[in-house]
N, CA, C and O of each residue as an XYZ file, in Angstrom:
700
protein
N       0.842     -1.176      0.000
C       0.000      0.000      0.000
C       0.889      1.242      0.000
O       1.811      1.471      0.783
N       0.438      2.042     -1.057
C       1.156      3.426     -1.082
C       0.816      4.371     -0.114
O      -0.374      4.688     -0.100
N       1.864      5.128      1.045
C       1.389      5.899      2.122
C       1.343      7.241      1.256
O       2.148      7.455      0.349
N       0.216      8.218      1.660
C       0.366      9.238      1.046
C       1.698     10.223      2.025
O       2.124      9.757      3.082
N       2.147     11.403      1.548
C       2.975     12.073      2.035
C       2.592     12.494      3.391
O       3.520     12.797      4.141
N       0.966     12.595      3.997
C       0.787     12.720      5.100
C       1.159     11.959      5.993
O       1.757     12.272      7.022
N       0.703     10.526      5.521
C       1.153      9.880      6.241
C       2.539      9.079      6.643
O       2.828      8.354      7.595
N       3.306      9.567      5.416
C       4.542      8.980      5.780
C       5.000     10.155      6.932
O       5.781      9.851      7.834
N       4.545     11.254      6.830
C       5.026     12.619      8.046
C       4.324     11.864      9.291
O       5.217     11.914     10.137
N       3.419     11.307      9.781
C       2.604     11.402     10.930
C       3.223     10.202     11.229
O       3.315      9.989     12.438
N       3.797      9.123     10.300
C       4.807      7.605     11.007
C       5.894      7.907     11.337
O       6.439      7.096     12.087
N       6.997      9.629     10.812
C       7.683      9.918     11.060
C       7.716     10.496     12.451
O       8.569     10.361     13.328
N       6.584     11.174     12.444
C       6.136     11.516     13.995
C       5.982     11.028     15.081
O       6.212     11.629     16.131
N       5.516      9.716     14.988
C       4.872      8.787     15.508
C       6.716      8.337     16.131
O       7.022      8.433     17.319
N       7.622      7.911     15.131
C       8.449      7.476     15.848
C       9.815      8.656     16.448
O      10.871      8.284     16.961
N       9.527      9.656     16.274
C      10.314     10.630     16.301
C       9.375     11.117     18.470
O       9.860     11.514     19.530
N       8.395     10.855     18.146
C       7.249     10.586     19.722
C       8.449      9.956     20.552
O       9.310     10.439     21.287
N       8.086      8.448     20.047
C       8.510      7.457     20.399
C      10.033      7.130     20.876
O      10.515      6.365     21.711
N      10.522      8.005     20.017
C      12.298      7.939     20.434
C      12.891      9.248     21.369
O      14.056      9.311     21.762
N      11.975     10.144     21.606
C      12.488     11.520     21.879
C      11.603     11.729     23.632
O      12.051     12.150     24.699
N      10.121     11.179     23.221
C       9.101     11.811     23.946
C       8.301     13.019     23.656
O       8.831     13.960     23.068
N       7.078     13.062     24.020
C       6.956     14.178     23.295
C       6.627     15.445     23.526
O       5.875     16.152     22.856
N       7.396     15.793     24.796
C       8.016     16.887     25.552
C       9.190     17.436     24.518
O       9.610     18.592     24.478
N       9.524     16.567     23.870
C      10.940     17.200     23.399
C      11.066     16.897     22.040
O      12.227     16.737     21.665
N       9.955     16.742     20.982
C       9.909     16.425     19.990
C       9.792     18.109     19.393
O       9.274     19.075     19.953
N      10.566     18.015     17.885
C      10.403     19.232     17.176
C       9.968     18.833     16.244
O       9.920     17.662     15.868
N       9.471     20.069     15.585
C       9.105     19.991     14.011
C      10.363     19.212     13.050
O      10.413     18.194     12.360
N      11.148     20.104     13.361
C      12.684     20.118     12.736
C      13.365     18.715     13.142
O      14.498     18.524     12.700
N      12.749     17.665     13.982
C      13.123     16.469     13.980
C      12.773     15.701     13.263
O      13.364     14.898     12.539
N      11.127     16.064     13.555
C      10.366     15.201     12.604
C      10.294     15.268     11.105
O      10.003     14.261     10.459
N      10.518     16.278     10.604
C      11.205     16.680      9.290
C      12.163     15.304      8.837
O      11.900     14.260      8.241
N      13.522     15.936      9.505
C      14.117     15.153      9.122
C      14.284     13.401      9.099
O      15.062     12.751      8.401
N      13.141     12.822     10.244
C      12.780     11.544     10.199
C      11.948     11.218      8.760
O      11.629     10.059      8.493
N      11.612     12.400      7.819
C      10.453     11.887      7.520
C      11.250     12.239      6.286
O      10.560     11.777      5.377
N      12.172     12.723      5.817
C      13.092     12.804      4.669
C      12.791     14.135      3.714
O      13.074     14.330      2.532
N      11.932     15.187      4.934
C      11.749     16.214      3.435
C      12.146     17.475      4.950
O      12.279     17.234      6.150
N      12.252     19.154      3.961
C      12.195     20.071      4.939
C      11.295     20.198      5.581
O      10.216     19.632      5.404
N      11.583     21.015      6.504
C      10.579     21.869      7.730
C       9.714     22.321      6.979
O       8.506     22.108      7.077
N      10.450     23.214      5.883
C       8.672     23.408      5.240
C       7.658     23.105      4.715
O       6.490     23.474      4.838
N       8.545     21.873      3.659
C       7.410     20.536      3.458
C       6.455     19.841      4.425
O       5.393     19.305      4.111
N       6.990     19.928      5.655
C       6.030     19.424      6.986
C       5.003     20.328      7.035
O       3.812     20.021      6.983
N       5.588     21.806      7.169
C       4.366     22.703      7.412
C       3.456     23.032      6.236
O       2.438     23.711      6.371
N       3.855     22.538      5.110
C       2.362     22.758      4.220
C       1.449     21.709      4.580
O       0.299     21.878      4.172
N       1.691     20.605      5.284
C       0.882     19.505      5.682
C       0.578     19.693      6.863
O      -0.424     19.140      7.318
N       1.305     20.451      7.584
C       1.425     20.591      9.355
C       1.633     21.149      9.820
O       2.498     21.071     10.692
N       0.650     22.547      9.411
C       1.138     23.961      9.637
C       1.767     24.888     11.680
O       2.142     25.990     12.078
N       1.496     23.500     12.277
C       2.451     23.567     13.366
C       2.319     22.577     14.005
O       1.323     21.861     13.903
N       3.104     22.389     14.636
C       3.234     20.947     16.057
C       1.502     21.061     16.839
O       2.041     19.977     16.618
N       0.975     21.119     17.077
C      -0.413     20.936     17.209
C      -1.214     20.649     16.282
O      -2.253     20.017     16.470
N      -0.756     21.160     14.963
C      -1.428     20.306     13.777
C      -0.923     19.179     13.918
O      -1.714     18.401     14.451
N       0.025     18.755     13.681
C       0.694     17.009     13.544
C       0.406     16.349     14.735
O       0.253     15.131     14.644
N       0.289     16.903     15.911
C      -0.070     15.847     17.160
C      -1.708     15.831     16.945
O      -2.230     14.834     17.444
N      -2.644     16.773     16.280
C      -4.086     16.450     16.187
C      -4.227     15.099     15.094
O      -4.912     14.079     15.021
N      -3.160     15.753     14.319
C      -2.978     14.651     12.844
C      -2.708     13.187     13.501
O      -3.367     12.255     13.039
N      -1.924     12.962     14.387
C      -1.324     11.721     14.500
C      -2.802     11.322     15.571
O      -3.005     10.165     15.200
N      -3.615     11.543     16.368
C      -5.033     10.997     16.712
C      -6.244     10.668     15.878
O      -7.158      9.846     15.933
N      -5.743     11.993     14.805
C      -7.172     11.184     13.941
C      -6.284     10.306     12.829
O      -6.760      9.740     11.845
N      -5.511     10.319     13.046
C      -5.141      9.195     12.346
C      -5.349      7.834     12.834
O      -5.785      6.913     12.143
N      -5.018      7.758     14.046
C      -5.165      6.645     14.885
C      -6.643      5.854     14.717
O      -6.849      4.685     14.394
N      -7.220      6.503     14.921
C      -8.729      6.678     14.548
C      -9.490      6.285     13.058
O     -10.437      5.585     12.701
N      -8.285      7.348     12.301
C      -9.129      6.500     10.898
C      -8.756      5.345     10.575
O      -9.395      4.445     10.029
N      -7.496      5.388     10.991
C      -6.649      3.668     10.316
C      -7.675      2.502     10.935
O      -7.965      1.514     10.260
N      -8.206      2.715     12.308
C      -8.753      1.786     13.230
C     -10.402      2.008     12.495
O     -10.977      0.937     12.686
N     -11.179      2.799     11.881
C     -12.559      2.605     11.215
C     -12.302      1.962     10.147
O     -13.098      1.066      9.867
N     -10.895      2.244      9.028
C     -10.641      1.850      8.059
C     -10.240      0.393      7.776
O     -10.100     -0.244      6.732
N     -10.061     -0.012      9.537
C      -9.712     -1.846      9.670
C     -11.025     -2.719      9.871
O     -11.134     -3.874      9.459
N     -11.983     -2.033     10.544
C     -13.178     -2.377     11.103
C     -14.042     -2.048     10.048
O     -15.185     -2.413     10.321
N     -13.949     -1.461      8.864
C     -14.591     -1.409      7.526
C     -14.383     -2.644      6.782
O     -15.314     -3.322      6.348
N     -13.023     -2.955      6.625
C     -12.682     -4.377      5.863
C     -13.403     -5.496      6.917
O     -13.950     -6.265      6.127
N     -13.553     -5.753      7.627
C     -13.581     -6.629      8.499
C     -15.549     -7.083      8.147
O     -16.278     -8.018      7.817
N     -15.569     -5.470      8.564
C     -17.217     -5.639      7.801
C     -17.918     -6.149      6.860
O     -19.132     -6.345      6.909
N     -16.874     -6.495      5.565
C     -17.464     -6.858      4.601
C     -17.886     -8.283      4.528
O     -18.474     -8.743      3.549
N     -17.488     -9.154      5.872
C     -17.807    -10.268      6.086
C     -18.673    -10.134      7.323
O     -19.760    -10.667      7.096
N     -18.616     -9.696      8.373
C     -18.812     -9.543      9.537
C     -19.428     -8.384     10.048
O     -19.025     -7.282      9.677
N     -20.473     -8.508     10.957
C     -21.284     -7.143     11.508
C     -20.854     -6.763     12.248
O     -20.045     -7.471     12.847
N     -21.141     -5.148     12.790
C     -19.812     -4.215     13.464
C     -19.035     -5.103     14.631
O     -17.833     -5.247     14.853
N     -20.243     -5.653     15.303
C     -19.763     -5.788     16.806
C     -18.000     -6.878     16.512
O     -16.845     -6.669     16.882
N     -18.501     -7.748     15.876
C     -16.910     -9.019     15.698
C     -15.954     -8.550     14.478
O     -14.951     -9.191     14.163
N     -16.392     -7.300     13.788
C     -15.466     -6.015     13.139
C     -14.537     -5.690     13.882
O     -13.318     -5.767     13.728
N     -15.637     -5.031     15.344
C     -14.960     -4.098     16.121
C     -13.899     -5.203     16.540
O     -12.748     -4.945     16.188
N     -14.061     -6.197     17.119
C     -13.153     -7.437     18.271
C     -11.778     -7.393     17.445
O     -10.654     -7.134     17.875
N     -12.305     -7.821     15.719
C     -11.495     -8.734     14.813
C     -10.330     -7.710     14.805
O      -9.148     -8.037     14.908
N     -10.774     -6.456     14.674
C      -9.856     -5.344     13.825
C      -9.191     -4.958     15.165
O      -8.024     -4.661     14.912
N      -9.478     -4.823     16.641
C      -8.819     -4.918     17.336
C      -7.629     -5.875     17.645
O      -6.513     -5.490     17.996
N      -7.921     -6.875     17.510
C      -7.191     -8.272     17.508
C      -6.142     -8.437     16.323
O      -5.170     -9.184     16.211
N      -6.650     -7.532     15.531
C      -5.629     -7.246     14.158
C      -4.303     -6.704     14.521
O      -3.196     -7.236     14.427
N      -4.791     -5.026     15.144
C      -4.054     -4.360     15.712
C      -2.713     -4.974     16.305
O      -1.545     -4.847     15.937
N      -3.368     -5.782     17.497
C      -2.626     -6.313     18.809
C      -1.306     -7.940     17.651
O      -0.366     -8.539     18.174
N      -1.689     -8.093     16.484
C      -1.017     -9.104     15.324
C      -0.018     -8.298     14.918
O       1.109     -8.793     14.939
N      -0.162     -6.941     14.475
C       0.245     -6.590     14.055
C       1.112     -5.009     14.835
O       0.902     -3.843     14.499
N       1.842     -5.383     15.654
C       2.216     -4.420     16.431
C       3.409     -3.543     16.566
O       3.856     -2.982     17.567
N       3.924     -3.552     15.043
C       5.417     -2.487     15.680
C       4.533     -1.211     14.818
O       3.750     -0.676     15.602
N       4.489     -0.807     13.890
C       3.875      0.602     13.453
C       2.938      1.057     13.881
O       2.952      2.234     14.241
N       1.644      0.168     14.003
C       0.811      0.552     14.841
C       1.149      0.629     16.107
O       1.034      1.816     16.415
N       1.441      0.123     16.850
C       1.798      0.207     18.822
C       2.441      1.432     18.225
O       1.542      2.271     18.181
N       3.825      2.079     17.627
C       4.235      3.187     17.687
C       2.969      4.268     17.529
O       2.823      5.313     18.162
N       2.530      3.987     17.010
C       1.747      5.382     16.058
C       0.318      5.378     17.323
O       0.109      6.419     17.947
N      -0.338      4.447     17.513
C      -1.043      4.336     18.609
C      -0.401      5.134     20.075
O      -0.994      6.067     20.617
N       0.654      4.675     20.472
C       1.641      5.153     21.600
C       1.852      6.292     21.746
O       1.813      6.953     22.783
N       2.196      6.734     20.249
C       2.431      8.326     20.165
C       1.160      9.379     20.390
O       1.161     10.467     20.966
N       0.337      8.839     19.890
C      -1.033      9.770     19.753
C      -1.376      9.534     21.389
O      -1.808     10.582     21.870
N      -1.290      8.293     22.498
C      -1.651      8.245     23.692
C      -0.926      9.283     24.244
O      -1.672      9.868     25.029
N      -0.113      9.664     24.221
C       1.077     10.722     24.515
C       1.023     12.235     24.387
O       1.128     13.094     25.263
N       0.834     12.345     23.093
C      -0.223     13.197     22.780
C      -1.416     13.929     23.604
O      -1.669     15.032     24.089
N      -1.862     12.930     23.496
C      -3.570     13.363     24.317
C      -2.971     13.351     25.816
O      -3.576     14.254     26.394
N      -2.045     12.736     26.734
C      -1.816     12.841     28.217
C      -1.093     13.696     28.199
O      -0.645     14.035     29.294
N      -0.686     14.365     27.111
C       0.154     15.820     27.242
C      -0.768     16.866     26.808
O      -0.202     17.949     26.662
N      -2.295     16.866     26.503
C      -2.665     17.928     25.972
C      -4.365     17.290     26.099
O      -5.025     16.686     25.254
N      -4.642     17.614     27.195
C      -6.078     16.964     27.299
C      -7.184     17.727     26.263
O      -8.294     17.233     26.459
N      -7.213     18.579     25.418
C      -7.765     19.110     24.669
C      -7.963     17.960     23.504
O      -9.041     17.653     22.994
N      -6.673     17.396     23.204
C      -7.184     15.881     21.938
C      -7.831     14.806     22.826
O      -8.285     13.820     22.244
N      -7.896     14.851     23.719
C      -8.672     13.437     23.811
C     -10.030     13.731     23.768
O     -10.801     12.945     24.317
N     -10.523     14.867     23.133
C     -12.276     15.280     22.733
C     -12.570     14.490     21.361
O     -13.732     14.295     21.003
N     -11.180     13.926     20.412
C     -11.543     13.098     19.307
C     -11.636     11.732     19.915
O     -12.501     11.118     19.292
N     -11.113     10.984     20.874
C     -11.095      9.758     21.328
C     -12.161      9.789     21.582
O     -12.892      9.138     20.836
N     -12.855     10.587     22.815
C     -13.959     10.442     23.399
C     -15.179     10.364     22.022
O     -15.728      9.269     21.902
N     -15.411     10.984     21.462
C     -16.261     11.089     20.317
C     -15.930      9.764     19.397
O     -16.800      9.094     18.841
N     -14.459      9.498     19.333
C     -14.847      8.218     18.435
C     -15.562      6.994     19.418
O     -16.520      6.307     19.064
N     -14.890      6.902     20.670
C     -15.829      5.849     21.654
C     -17.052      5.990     21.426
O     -17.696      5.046     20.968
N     -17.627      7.186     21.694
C     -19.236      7.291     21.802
C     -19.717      6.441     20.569
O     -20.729      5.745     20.494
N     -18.886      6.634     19.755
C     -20.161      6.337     17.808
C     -19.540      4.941     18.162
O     -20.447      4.414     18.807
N     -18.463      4.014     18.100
C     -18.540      2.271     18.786
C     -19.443      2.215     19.348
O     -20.290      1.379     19.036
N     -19.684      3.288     20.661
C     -20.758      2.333     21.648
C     -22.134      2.483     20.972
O     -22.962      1.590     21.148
N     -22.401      3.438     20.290
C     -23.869      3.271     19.629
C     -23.631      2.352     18.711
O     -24.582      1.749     18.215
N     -22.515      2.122     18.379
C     -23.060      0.807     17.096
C     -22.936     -0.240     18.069
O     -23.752     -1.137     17.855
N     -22.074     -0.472     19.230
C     -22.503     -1.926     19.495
C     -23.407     -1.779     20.140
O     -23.805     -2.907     20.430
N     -24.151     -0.901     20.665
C     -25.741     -1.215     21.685
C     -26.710     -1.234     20.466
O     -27.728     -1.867     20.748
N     -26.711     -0.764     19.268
C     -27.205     -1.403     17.869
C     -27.779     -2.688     17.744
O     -28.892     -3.060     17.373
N     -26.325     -3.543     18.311
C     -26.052     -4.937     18.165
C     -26.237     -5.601     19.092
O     -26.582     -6.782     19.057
N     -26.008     -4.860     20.184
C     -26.403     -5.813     21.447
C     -27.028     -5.315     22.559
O     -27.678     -4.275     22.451
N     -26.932     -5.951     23.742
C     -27.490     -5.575     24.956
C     -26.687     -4.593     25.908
O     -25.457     -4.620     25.916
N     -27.308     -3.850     26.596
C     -26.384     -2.894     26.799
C     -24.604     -3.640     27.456
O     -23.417     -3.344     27.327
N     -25.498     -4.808     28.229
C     -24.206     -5.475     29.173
C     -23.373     -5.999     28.333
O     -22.192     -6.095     28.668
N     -23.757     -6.403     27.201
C     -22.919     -7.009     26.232
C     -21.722     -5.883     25.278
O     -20.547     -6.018     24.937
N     -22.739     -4.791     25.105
C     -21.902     -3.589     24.633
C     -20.834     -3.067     24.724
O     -19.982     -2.629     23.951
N     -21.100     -3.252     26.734
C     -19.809     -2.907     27.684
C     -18.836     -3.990     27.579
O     -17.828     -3.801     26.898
N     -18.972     -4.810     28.019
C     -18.269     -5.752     28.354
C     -17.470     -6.020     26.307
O     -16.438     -6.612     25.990
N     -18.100     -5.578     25.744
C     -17.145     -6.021     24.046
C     -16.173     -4.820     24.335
O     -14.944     -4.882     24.322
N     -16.809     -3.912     24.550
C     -16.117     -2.822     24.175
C     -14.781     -2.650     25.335
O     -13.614     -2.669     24.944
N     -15.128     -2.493     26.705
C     -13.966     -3.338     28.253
C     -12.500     -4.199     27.573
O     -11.279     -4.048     27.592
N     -13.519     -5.170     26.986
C     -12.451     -6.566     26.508
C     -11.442     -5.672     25.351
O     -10.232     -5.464     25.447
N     -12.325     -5.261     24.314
C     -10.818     -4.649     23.308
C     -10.158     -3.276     23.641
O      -9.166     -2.880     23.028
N     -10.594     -2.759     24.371
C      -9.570     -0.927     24.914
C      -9.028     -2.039     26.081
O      -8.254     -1.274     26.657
N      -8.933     -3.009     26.645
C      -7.795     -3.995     27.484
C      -7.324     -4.439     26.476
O      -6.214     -3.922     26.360
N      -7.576     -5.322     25.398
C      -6.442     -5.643     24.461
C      -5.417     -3.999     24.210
O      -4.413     -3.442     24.652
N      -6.234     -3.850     23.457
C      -5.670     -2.254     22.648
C      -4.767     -2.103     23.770
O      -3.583     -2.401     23.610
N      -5.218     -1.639     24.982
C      -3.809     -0.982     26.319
C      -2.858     -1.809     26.422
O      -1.656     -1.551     26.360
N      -3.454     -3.021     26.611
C      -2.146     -3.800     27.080
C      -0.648     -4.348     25.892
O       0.485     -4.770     26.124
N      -1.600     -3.987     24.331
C      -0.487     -4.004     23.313
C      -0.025     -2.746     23.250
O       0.945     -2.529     22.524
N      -0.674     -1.591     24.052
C       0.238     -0.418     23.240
C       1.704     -0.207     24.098
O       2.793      0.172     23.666
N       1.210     -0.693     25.801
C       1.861     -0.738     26.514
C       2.909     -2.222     27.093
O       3.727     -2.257     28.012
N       2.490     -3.281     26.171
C       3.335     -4.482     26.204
C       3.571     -5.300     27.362
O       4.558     -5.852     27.847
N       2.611     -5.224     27.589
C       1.748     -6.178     29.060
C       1.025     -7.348     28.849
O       0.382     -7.954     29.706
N       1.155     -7.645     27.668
C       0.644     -9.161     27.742
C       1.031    -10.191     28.562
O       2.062    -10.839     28.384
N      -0.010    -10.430     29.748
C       0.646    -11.368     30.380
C       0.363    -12.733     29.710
O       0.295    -13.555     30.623
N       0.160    -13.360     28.465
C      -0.434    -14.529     27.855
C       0.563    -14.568     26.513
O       0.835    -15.630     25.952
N       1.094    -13.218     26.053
C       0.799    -12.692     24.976
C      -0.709    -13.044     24.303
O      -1.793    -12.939     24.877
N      -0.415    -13.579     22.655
C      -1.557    -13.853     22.316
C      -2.098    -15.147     22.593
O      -2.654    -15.769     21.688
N      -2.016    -15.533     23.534
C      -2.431    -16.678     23.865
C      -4.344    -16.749     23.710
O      -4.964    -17.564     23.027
N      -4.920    -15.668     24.542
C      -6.291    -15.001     24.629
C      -6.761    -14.841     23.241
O      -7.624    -13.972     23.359
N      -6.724    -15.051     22.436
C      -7.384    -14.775     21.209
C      -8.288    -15.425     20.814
O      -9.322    -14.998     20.300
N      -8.034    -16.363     20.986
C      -9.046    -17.284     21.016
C     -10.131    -17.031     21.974
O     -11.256    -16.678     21.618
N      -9.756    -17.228     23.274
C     -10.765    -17.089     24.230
C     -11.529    -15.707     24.137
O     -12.718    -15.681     24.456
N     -10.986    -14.732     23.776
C     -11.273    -13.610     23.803
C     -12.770    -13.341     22.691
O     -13.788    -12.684     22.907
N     -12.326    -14.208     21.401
C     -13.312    -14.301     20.418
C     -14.366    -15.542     20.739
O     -15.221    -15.520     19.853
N     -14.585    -16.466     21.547
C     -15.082    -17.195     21.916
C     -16.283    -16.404     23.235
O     -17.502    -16.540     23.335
N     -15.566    -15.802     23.864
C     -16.095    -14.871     24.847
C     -17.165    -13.454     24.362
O     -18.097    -12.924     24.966
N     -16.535    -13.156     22.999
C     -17.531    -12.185     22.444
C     -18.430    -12.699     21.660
O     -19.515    -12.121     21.592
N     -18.275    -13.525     21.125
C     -19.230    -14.357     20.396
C     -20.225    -14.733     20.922
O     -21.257    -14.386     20.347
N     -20.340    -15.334     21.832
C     -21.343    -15.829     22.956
C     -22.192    -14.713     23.771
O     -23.371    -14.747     24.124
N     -21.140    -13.650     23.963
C     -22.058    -12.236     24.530
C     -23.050    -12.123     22.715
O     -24.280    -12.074     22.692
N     -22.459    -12.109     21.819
C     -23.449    -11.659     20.844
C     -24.519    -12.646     20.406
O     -25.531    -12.082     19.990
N     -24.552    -13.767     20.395
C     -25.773    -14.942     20.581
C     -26.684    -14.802     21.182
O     -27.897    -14.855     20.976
N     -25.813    -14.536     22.291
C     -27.360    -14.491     24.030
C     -28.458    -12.928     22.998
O     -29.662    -13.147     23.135
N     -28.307    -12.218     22.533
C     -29.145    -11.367     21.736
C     -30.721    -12.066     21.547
O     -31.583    -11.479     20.892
């Protein structure tokens, strides 16, 4: 898959986060992680609060844009599980880019108004799908996957995957 130029800037970011912190991340770093000038960043990223908003909704779209494919077999609720469970498979770019945007938002509580808003529209689609207890408890089970891969706490690793999809499955039956 071809990254567009945004996004090769916001993976540059993401690990330029990741290696620096992002107390101490510059434009002028991330630039150069990302192989073009400072000013090439700023026609895309017209300042360091643009690129740290950029690197959340990114987080965000990549994660609707996984749970879209997933859909084309599957209804939201085992979308939502699968594409989580994707995530947690697939974990060095994403965990960075995920990590970075968590960082982000605990440095600047003003972005986590896009997290919160993307939670809300999940939980209306899975109370869509299910019962409210079931809603919670899908939604509980994958922001614990999601944390514990961004932060590398698997105490099983993927051992749970199974059980995990066995466990949501059955919340979505009882329906």
């Amino acid at each position: 898959m071809i990254m567009s130029k945004r996004e090769e800037i916001l993976k540059a970011a993401a690990k330029t986060v990741s290696n620096v912190g992002i107390g101490n991340v510059t434009l002028e770093q991330v630039a150069e992680e990302a192989g073009i000038s400072k000013g090439g960043l700023l026609y895309h990223f017209p300042s360091k609060q643009a690129l740290l908003e950029g690197m959340v909704a990114y987080v965000f779209k990549r994660s609707n844009e996984s749970i879209a494919e997933f859909e084309k077999a599957h209804d939201f609720s085992l979308s939502y599980v699968l594409s989580t469970l994707s995530d947690v498979d697939h974990r060095n770019d994403i965990s960075t880019m995920d990590k970075s945007a968590i960082m982000a938002i605990a440095n600047d509580r003003d972005l986590l108004a896009p997290m919160q808003q993307q939670y809300s529209e999940w939980m209306q689609r899975l109370r869509a799908e299910n019962s409210e207890e079931a809603a919670v408890i899908i939604r509980l089970i994958t922001s614990g996957l999601w944390f514990e891969n961004l932060f590398d706490i698997h105490l099983r690793g993927n051992q749970d995957r199974e059980h995990v999809l066995n466990v949501v499955k059955a919340l979505m039956e009882e329906e």
